[in-house]
C-alpha positions as CSV (number, residue, x, y, z in Angstrom):
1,X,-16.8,159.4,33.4
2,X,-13.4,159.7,31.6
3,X,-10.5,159.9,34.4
4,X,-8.1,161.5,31.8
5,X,-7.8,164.2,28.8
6,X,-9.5,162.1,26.2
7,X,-12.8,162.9,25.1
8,X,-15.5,160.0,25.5
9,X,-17.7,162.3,22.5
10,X,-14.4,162.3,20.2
11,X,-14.4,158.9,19.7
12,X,-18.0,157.5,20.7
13,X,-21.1,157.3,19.4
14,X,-22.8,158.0,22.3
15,X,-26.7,158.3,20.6
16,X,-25.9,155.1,19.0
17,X,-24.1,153.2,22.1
18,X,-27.2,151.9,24.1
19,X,-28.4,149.0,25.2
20,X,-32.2,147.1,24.1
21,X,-34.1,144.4,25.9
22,X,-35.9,141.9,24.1
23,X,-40.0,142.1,25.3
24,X,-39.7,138.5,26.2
25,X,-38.1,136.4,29.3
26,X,-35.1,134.4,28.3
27,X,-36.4,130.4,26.9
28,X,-34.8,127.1,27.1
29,X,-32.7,128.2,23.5
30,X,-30.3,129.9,26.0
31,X,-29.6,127.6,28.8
32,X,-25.7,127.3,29.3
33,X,-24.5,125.8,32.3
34,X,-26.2,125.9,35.4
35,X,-27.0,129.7,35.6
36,X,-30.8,129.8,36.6
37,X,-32.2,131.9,33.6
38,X,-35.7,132.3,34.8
39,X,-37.0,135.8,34.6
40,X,-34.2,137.1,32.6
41,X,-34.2,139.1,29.8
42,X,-32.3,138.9,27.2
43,X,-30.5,141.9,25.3
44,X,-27.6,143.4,23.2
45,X,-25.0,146.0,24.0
46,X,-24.1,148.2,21.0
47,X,-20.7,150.4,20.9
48,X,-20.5,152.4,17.7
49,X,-17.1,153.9,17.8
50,X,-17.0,157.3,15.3
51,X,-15.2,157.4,11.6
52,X,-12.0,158.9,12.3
53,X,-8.8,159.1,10.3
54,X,-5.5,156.6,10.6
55,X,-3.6,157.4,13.4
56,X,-0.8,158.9,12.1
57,X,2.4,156.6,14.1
58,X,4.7,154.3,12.2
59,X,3.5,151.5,11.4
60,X,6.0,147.7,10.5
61,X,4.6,145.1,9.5
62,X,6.7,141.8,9.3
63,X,5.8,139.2,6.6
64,X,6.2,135.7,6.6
65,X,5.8,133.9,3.7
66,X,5.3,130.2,3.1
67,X,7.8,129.0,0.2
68,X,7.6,125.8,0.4
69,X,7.1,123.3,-2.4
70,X,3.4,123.5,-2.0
71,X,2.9,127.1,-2.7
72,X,3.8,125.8,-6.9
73,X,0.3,124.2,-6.5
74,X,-2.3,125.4,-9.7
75,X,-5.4,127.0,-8.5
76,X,-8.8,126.9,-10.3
77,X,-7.7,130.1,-12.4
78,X,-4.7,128.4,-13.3
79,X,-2.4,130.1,-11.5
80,X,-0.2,128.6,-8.3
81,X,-0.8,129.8,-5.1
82,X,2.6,131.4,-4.6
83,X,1.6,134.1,-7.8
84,X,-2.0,134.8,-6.0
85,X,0.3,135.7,-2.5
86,X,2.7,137.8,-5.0
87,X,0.2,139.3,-6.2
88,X,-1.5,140.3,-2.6
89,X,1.9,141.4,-1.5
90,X,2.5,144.1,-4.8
91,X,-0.9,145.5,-4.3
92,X,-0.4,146.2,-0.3
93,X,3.1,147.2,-1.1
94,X,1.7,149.6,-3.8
95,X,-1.0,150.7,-1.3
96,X,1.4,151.8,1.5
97,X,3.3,153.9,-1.8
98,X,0.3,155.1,-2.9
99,X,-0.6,156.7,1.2
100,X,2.8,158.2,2.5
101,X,1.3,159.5,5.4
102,X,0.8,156.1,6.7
103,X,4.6,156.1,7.6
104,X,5.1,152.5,7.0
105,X,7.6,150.4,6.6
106,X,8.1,146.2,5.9
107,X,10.3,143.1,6.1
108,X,9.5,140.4,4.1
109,X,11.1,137.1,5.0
110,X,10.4,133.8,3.1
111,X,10.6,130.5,4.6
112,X,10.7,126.9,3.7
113,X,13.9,125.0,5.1
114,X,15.5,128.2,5.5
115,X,15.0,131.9,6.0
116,X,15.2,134.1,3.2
117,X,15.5,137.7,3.5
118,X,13.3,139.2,0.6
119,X,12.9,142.6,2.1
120,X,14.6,144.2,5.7
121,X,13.0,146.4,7.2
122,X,12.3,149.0,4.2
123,X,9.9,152.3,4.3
124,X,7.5,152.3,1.2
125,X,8.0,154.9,-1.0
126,X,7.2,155.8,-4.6
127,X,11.2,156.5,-4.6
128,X,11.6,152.5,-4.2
129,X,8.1,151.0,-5.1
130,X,9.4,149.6,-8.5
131,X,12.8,147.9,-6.3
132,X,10.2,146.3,-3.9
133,X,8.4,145.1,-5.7
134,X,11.0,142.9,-8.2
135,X,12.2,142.4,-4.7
136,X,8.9,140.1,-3.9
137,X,8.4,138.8,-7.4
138,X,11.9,136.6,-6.8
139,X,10.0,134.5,-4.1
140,X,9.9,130.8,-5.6
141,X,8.1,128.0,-3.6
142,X,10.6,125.1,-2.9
143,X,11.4,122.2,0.0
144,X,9.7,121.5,2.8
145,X,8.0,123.9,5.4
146,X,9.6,124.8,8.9
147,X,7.0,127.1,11.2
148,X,9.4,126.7,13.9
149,X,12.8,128.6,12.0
150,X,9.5,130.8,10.5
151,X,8.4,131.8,14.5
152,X,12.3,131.9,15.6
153,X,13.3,134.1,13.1
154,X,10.5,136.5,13.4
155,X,10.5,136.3,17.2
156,X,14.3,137.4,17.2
157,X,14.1,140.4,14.1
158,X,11.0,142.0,16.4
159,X,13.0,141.9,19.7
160,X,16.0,143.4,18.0
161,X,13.6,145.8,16.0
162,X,11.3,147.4,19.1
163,X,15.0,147.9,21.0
164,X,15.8,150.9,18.5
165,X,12.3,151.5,17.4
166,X,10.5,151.4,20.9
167,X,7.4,153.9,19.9
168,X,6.4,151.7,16.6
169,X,3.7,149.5,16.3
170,X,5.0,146.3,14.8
171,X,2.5,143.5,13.5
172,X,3.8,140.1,12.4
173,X,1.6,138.3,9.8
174,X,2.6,134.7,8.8
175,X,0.9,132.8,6.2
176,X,1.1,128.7,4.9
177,X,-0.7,126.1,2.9
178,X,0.1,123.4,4.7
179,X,1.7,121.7,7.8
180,X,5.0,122.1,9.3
181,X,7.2,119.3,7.8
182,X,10.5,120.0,9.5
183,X,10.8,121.1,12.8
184,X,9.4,121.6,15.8
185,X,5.8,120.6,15.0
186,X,3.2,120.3,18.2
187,X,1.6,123.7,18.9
188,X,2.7,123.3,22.4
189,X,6.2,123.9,21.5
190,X,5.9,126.4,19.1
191,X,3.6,128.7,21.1
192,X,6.4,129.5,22.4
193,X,8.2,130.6,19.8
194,X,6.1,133.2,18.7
195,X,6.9,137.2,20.0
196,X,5.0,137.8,22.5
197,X,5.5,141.6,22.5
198,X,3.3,142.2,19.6
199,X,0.2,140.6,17.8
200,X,1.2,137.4,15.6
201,X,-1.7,137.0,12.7
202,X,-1.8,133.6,11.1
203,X,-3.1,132.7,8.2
204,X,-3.7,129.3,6.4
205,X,-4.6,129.2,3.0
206,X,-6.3,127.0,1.3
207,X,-7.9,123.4,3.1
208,X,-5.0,121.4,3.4
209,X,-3.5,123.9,6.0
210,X,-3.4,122.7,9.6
211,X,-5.8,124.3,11.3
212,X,-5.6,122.7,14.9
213,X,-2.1,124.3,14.9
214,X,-2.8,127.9,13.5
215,X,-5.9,127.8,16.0
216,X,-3.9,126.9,19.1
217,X,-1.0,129.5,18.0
218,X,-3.6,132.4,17.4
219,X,-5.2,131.4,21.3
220,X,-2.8,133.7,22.9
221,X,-2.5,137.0,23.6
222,X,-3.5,138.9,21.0
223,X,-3.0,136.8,18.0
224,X,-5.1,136.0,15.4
225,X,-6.5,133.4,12.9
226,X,-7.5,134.1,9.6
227,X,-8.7,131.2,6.9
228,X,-8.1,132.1,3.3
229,X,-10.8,129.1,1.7
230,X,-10.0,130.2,-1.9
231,X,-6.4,131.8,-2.7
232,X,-8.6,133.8,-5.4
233,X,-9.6,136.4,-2.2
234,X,-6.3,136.5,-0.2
235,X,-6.4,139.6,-1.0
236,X,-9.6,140.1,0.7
237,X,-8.6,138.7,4.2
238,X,-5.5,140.9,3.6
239,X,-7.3,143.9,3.0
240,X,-9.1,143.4,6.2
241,X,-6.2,142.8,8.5
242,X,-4.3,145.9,7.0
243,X,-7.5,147.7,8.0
244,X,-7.2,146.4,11.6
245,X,-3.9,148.1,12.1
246,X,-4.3,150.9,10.5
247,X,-7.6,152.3,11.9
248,X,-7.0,151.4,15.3
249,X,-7.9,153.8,17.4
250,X,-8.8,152.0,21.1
251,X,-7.2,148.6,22.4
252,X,-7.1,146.6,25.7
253,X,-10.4,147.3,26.0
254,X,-12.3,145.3,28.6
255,X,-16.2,145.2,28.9
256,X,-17.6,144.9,32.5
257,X,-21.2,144.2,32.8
258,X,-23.4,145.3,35.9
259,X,-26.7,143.3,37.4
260,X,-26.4,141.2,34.7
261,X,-24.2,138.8,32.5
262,X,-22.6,139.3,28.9
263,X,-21.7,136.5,26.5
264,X,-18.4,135.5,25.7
265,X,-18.1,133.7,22.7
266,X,-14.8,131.7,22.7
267,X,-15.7,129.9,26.0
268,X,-19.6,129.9,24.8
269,X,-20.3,131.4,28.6
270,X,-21.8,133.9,30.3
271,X,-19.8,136.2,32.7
272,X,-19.9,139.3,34.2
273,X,-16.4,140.6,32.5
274,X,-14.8,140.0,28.8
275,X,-11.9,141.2,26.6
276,X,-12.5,143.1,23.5
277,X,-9.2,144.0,22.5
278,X,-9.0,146.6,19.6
279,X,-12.2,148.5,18.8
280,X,-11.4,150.1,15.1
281,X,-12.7,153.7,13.4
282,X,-16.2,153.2,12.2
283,X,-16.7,149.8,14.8
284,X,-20.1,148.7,15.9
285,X,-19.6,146.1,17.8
286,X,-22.9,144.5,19.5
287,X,-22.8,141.8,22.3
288,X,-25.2,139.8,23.7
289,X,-26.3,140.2,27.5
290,X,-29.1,138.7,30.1
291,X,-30.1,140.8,33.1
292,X,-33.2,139.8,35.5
293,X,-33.0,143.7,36.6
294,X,-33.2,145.3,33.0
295,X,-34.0,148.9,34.5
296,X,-30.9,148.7,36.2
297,X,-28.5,146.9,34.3
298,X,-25.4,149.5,32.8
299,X,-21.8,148.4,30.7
300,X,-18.4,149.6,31.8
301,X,-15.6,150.0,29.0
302,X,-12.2,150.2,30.1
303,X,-9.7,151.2,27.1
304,X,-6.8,152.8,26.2
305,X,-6.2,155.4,23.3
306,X,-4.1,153.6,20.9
307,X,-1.5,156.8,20.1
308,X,-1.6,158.8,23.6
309,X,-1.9,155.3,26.2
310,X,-4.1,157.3,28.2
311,X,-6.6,154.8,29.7
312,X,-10.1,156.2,30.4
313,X,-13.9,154.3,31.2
314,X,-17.1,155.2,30.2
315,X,-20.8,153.7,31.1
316,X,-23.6,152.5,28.9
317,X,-27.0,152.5,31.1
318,X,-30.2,151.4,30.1
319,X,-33.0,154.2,30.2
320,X,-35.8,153.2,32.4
321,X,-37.9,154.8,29.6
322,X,-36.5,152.4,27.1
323,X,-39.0,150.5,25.6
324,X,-38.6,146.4,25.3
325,X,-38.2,145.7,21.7
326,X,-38.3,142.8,19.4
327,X,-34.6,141.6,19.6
328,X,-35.5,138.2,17.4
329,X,-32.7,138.6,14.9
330,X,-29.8,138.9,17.8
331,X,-31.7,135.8,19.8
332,X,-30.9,133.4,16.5
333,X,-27.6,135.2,16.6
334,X,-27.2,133.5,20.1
335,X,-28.3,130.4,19.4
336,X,-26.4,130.1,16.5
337,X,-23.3,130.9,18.3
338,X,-23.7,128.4,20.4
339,X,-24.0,125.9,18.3
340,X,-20.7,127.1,16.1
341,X,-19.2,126.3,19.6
342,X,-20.6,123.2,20.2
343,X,-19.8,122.5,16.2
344,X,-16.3,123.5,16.1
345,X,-16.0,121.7,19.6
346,X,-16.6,118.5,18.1
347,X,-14.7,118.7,15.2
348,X,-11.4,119.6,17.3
349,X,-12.5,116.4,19.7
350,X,-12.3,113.9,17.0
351,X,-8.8,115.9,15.9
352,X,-7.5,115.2,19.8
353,X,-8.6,111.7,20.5
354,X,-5.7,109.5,20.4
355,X,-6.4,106.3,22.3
356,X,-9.6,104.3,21.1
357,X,-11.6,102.0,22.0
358,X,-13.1,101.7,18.3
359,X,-16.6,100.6,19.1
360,X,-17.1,103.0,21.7
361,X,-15.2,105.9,20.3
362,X,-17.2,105.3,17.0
363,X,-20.4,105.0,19.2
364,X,-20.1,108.1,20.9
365,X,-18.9,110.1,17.9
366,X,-21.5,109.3,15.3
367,X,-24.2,110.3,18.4
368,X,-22.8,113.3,18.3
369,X,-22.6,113.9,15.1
370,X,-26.1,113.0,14.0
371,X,-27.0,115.3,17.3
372,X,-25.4,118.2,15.7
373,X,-26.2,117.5,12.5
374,X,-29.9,117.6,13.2
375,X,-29.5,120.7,15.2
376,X,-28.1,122.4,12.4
377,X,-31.0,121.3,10.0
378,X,-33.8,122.6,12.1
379,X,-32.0,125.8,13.4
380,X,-30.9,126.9,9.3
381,X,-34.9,125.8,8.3
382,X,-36.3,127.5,11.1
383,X,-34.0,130.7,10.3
384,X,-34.7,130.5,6.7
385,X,-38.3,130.5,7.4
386,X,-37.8,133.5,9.1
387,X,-35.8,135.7,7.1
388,X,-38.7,134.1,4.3
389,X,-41.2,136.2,6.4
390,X,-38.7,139.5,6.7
391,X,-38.2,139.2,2.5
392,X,-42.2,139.8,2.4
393,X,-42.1,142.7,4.5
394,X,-39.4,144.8,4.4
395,X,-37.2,146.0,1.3
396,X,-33.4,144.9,1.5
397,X,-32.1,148.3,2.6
398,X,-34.0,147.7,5.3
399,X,-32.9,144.1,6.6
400,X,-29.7,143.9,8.4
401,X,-28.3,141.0,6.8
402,X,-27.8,139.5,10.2
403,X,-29.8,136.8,9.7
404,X,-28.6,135.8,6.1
405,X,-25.3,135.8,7.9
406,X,-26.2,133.4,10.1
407,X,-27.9,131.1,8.3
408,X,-24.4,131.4,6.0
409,X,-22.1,130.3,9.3
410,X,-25.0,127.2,9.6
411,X,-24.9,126.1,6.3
412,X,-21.0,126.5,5.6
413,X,-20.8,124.4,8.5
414,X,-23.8,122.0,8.1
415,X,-22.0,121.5,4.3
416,X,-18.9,120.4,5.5
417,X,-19.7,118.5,8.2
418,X,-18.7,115.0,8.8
419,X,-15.6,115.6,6.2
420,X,-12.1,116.0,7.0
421,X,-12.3,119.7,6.1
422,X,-14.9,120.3,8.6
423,X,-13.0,122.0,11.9
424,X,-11.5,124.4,9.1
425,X,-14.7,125.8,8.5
426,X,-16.6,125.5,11.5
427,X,-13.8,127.1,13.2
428,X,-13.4,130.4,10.7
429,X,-17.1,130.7,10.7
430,X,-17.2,130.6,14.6
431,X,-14.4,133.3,14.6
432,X,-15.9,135.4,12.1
433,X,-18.9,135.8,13.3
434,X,-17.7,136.4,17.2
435,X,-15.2,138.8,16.4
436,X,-18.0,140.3,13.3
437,X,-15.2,140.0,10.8
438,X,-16.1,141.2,7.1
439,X,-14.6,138.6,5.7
440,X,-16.3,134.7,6.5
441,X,-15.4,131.6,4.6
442,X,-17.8,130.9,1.8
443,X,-15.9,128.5,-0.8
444,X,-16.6,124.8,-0.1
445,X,-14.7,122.0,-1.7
446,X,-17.0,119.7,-3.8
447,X,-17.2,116.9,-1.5
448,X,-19.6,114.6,-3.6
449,X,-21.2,114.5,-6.9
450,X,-24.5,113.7,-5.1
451,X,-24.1,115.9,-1.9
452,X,-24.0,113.0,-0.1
453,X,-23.5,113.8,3.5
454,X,-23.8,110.3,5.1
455,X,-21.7,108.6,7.6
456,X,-18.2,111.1,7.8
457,X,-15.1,110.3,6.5
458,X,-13.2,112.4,9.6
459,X,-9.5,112.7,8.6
460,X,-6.7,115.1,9.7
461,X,-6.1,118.1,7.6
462,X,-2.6,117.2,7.1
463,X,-0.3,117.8,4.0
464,X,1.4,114.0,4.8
465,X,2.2,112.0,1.6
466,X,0.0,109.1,2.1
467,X,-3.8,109.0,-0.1
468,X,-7.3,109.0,1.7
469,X,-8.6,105.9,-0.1
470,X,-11.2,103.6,0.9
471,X,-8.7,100.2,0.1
472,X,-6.3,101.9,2.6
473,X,-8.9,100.9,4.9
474,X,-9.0,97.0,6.9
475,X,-12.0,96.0,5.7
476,X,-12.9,93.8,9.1
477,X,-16.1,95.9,10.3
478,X,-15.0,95.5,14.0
479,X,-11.9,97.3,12.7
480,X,-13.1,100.5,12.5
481,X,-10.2,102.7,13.3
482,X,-7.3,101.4,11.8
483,X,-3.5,101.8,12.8
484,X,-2.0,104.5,10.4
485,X,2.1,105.0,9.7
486,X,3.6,106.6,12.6
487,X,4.1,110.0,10.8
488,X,6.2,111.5,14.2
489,X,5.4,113.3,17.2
490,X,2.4,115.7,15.6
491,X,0.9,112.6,13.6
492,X,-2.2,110.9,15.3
493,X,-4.3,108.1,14.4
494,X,-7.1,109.8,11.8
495,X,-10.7,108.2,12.1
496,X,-12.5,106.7,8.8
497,X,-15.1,105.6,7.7
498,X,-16.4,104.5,4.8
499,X,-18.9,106.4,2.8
500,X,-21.9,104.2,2.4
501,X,-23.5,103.0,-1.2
502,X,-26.4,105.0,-0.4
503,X,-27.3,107.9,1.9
504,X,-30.6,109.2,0.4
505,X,-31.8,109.6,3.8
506,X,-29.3,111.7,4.9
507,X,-28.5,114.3,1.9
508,X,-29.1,118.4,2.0
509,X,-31.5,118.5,-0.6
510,X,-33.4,120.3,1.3
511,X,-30.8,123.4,1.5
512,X,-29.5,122.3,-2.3
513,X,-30.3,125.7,-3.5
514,X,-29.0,128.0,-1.0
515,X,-27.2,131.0,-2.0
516,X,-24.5,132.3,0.6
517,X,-24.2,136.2,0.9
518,X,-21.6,138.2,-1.4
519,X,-19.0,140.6,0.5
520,X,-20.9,143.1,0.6
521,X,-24.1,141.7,2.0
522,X,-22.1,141.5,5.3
523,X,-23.7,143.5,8.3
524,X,-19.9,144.0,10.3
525,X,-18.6,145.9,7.0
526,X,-17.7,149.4,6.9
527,X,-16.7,151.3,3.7
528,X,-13.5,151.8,4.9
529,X,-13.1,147.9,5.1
530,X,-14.2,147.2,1.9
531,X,-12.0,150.2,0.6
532,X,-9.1,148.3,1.6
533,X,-10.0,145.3,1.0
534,X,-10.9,145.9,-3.1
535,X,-6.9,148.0,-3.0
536,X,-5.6,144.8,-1.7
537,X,-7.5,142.5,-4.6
538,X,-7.1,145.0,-7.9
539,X,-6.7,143.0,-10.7
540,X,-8.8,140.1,-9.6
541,X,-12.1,139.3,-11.0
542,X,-14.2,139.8,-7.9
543,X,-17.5,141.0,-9.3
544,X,-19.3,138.7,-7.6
545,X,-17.9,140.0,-4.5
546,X,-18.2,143.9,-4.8
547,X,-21.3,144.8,-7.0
């Protein structure tokens, strides 16, 4: 019951906010833990939150841009990554123009040894569209790349910013290719550089961005990671993030669960209490949740209205006359979370490990990783296999697409495994998928000629002058890990290991012909989402994408 002005039927989709029980108890797929699953069933939550229009406060967003040398780096279409970010910038730029009502306004500030100060803190208008944007087209990649002067310099514009302009929302969004090179450079440090008075979005483009860093700066508060694999569709992940700030509509919202458990995917638990954070016009947001007393199981949402801060709650109770259903597609949806999190886990372990003991390090890595591997083979066949039988039966109106999407997050990460790319992508696929992102990684590198996925070559993702090469490596075998140049105090030793002559045993051909899901295949897309998100991309050939 709402304790305040706000009404719950203005903003909720109350027919379609409900919660199902699957007809089965809970199986040994879902054990996590030591929490005694016997006699539970399992079930999903959904909160459909109702189309409504932009709320209409000002809005500044504050851009950081990666200028560094890097960013003069030739793409596939033949064009360097700094015109693709251009490019994404003119079109948002020409967006906000284009939707006055909006009221927004920008700073642009480019960074590579130093700050630049492209655009302060300017309201978009048609009056100055054409001066903005020659403005952004001046921004040349150069010298090296400082995230520290980058998180500084934002950090202290916002604080002086929000002291005049207390009642706007302010977003920061900073974007690079690569690695800091000058610097503070261990995440531990520069955590706390970044404002904590608003949300900080980071984005890395391309593979050779560090992603341990970006991942440990986005874990606080409310910040966020996004992964750009192909600079092609920046202007996709941009288009999404814009839509996150402009439909908000809810935020701080907590979900409290009662005679029962809910799933929180970033600690891969189950607890009685998570944080949502923003819920956005047009949401439907669906969570998993086990309960051994269905019939009286029931959701609390606490929130707050994004313009008026009025907080209010509202229940979700299971009807006793609900009928158990068939919940198999959200089950796999659980599993496979699960195993994104033990993935993306292992990745980041190998990334941590300083200190070996080679043989046993090695040892206990590669048992892991031919664990996982395996898991991901027979979870993706036994998917495929499944979604086989839904092709059969029902028309493709009529499927979800949450099961393609799945077996998408298994196979980007079952492709990429073992290779020094692979917490990049096990990582944005674990995040897009908890947080039901439109956008999800789907561009792989082309590892080798012959798919070979044997033994790994693990490596840092770093943007460090020295070549991955096989000669690089001692070639005693009882010297698996060998010492590396000391590259400072965010350098660690990197594991490899050879790739062997033959791996025939050990290939995907068995998923060689899988086909990954366009844009608009995607289950957590609205049309307002992919509104944006083409706006943000004119110009580029993304046919495959929007059909």
């Amino acid at each position: 019951m709402s304790t305040t002005s706000i009404m719950i039927s203005d903003l909720i989709c109350q027919n379609e906010s409900t919660i199902q029980f699957d007809k089965e108890f809970v199986s040994g797929d879902f054990t996590i833990a030591d929490i005694d699953f016997q006699n539970c069933n399992f079930g999903i939550m959904n909160l459909k939150i109702k189309k409504t229009e932009p709320i209409l406060r000002k809005i500044h967003i504050v851009f950081s841009v990666d200028c560094s040398g890097s960013m003069s780096d030739t793409c596939e279409d033949g064009k360097i990554k700094m015109d693709h970010i251009i490019h994404t910038l003119i079109n948002m730029i020409v967006y906000f123009a284009e939707h006055p009502e909006l009221n927004i306004s920008i700073s642009v500030f480019a960074f590579d040894g130093s700050i630049y100060n492209i655009i302060v803190n300017e309201e978009v208008k048609e009056e100055n569209l054409e001066k903005l944007i020659q403005s952004v087209k001046k921004i040349r990649p150069k010298g090296v790349t400082s995230i520290e002067l980058a998180l500084v310099n934002s950090s202290e514009y916002i604080e002086t910013y929000l002291t005049n302009n207390s009642e706007t929302y302010v977003s920061h969004i900073l974007m690079t290719d690569g690695d800091a090179t000058q610097g503070k450079k261990l995440s531990s440090e520069l955590i706390e550089l970044a404002s904590p008075l608003i949300s900080n979005i980071f984005i890395g483009f391309g593979i050779d961005h560090n992603a341990y860093l970006l991942k440990d700066l986005s874990s606080h508060g409310e910040n966020k990671y996004y992964f750009v694999d192909a600079l092609e569709k920046a202007g996709f992940v941009y288009g999404e993030i814009l839509h996150s700030i402009i439909y908000r509509v809810l935020e701080n919202t907590t979900i409290s669960v009662i005679n029962g458990l809910i799933y929180d995917w970033k600690t891969n638990t189950w607890v009685d209490k998570i944080e949502v954070g923003d819920l956005l016009s047009e949401n439907k947001k669906i969570f998993q949740v086990l309960s051994n007393k269905p019939n009286e199981f029931s959701c609390l949402v606490q929130t707050r209205h994004c313009a008026s801060k009025e907080a209010f709650e509202f229940s979700i109770q299971n009807n006793e006359l609900n009928e158990f259903v068939d919940l198999i597609e959200y089950k796999y949806r659980q599993r496979t979370q699960q195993l994104l999190y033990e993935v993306n886990t292992h990745n980041f372990n190998i990334y941590k490990s300083y200190d070996y003991n080679c043989q046993e390090k090695y040892k206990n890595l590669q048992q892991t990783s031919n664990f996982l591997k395996e898991k991901m083979k027979d979870l993706l066949n036994e998917m495929k296999n499944i979604e086989e039988e839904q092709n059969s039966t029902f028309s493709k109106c009529e499927k979800s697409g949450v099961l393609k999407l799945l077996c998408d997050d298994i196979y980007i990460c079952l492709r990429t495994f073992e290779t020094k790319h692979s917490a990049i992508y096990s990582c944005a696929r674990q995040i897009s998928q908890g947080a039901q992102r439109s956008y999800s990684a789907t561009y792989t590198p082309k590892l080798y000629n012959n798919n070979d996925f044997g033994n790994p070559i693990l490596t840092r993702s770093y943007a460090a002058n020295f070549d991955y090469l096989d000669e690089n490596i001692n070639n005693n075998n009882n010297d698996l890990f060998p010492e590396l140049p000391d590259f400072g105090i965010n350098s660690v030793n990197s594991l490899y290991l050879k790739k062997p002559q033959s791996a025939s045993n050990n290939n995907l051909t068995d998923i060689d012909d899988y086909e990954v899901s366009d844009q608009t295949d995607n289950p957590y897309s609205t049309l307002s989402v992919l509104s944006l998100m083409r706006s943000c991309s004119a110009n580029i050939d993304d046919n495959k994408l929007f059909k």
